[in-house]
N, C-alpha and C positions, 0 to 999 in steps of 0.2 A: 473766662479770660485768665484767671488766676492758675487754673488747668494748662491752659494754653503756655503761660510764663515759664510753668516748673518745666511743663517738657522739653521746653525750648534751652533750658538753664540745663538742664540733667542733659542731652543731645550735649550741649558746650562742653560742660565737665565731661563726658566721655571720651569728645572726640582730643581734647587736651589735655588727659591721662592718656592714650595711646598715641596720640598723631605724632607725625615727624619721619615714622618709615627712616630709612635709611638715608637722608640726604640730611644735612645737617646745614643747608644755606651756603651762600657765595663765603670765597674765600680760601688761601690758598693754605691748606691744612696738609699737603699729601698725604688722605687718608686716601687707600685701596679697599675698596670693599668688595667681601665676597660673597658668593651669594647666598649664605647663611645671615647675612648682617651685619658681620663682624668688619671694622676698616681697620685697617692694620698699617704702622708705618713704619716706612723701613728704619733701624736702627742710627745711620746717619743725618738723616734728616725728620727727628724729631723735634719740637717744639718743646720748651721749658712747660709747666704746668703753672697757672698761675699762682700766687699767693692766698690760699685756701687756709684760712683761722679764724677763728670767731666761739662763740658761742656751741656749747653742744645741747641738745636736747635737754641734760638733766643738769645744766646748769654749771657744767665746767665748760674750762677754756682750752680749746686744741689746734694745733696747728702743722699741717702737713708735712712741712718742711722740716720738720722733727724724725718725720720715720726716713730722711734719704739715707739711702743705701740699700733698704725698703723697697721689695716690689711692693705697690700700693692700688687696691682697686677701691674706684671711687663711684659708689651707686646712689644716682638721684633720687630719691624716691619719694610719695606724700603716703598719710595714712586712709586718705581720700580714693587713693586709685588703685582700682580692680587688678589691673597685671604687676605690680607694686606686692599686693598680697601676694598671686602667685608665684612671686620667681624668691619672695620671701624665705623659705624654705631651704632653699637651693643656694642661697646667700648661705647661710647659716652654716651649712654640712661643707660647702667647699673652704668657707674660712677655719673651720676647725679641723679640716683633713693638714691644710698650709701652714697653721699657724706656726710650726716651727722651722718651714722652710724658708723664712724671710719675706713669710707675705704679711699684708697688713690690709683691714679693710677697714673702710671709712664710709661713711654713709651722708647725703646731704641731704637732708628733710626740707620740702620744699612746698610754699602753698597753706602748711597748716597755721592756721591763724592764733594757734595759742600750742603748747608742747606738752599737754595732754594728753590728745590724742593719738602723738607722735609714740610717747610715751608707753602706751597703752599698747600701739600696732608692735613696739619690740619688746613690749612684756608679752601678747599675745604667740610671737613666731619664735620666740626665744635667741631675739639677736642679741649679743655680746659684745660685737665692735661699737665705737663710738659715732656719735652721728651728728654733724654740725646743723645747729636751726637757721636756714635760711628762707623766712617767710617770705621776703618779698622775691628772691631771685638773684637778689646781688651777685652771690657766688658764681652763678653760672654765667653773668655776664665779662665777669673777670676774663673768660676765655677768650681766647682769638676766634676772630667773626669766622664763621663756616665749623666750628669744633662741635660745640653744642647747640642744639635747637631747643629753649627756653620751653618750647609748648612739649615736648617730646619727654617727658616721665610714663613710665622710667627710662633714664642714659646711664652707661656705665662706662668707666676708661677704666684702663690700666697704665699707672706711672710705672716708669722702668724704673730701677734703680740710681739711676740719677736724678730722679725727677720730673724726666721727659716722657709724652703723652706717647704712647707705643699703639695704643689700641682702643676700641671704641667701638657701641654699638648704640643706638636710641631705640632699643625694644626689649622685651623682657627677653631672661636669659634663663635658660634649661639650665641644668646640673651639666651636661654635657657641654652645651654651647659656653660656658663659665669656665669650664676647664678648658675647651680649645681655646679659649681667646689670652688667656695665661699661657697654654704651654710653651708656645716660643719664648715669652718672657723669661719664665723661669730658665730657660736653657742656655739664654746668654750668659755671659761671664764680664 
């Protein structure tokens, strides 16, 4: 029976490190997705981003609204989930190829139940940017209904320089898939 529990718990935790696919629930977000994953919204009709501050993993305090003028990518992630690790990596080399171009990344840790372990996943991949502790989820629910799907770690947006949501996917993201979902961004003025 006890056998029976884990599998059943381990099945849960996997399918809620990856699930969510490409829909992101009701709700009028005009995100366009294409068939890479990426939804993408047009420049005029973006959404403000919501109020993202709190806590960071090692114990300072940050608050998004500090980098506007900042293109901002903001990745969900836990130290718990599998594709989380892999696009880890890929996080890492694209923020420091941008970092002088005016990008900024941000990271929301999500799910861990103490900031150890969190701790430990960006001492292990050698991430640099900051990463806000949101165990229970709050942060993500700050968003407008249909933007993010809560079960869908890893999600990643890109704030445009104003502050507005431009872009978005709920699945892990290649080095490649990470630069196209930027480059429009960057090329606006």
């Amino acid at each position: 029976m006890l056998f029976t529990a884990t599998v059943a718990a381990s099945a849960l935790a996997l399918t809620a490190c990856g699930s969510g696919g490409t829909s992101g629930g009701s709700g009028d977000t005009n995100f366009i997705t294409g068939t890479d994953g990426i939804a993408t919204v047009a420049q005029g009709e973006r959404d403000a981003a919501p109020d993202l501050s709190g806590p960071t993993i090692d114990g300072k305090q940050l608050d998004v609204a500090d980098y506007k003028g900042e293109i901002v990518v903001i990745n969900v992630w836990g130290s718990w989930c599998g594709p989380c690790r892999l696009e880890a990596k890929n996080f890492v080399a694209v923020s420091a190829d941008l970092k002088d171009q005016g990008v900024q990344f941000v990271g929301i840790n999500t799910r861990d139940t103490s900031t150890g372990p969190a701790v430990a996943f960006e001492k292990q991949y050698g991430v640099t940017y900051p990463s806000l502790y949101d165990p229970t989820g709050k942060l993500m629910l700050r968003f407008k209904k249909g933007t993010l799907n809560p079960q869908a770690i890893p999600s990643t947006l890109v704030l445009d320089r104003q502050g507005k949501i431009a872009a978005r996917t709920l699945q892990a993201l290649s080095e490649d898939n990470l630069r196209k979902m930027l480059k429009p961004v960057l090329a606006e003025k």
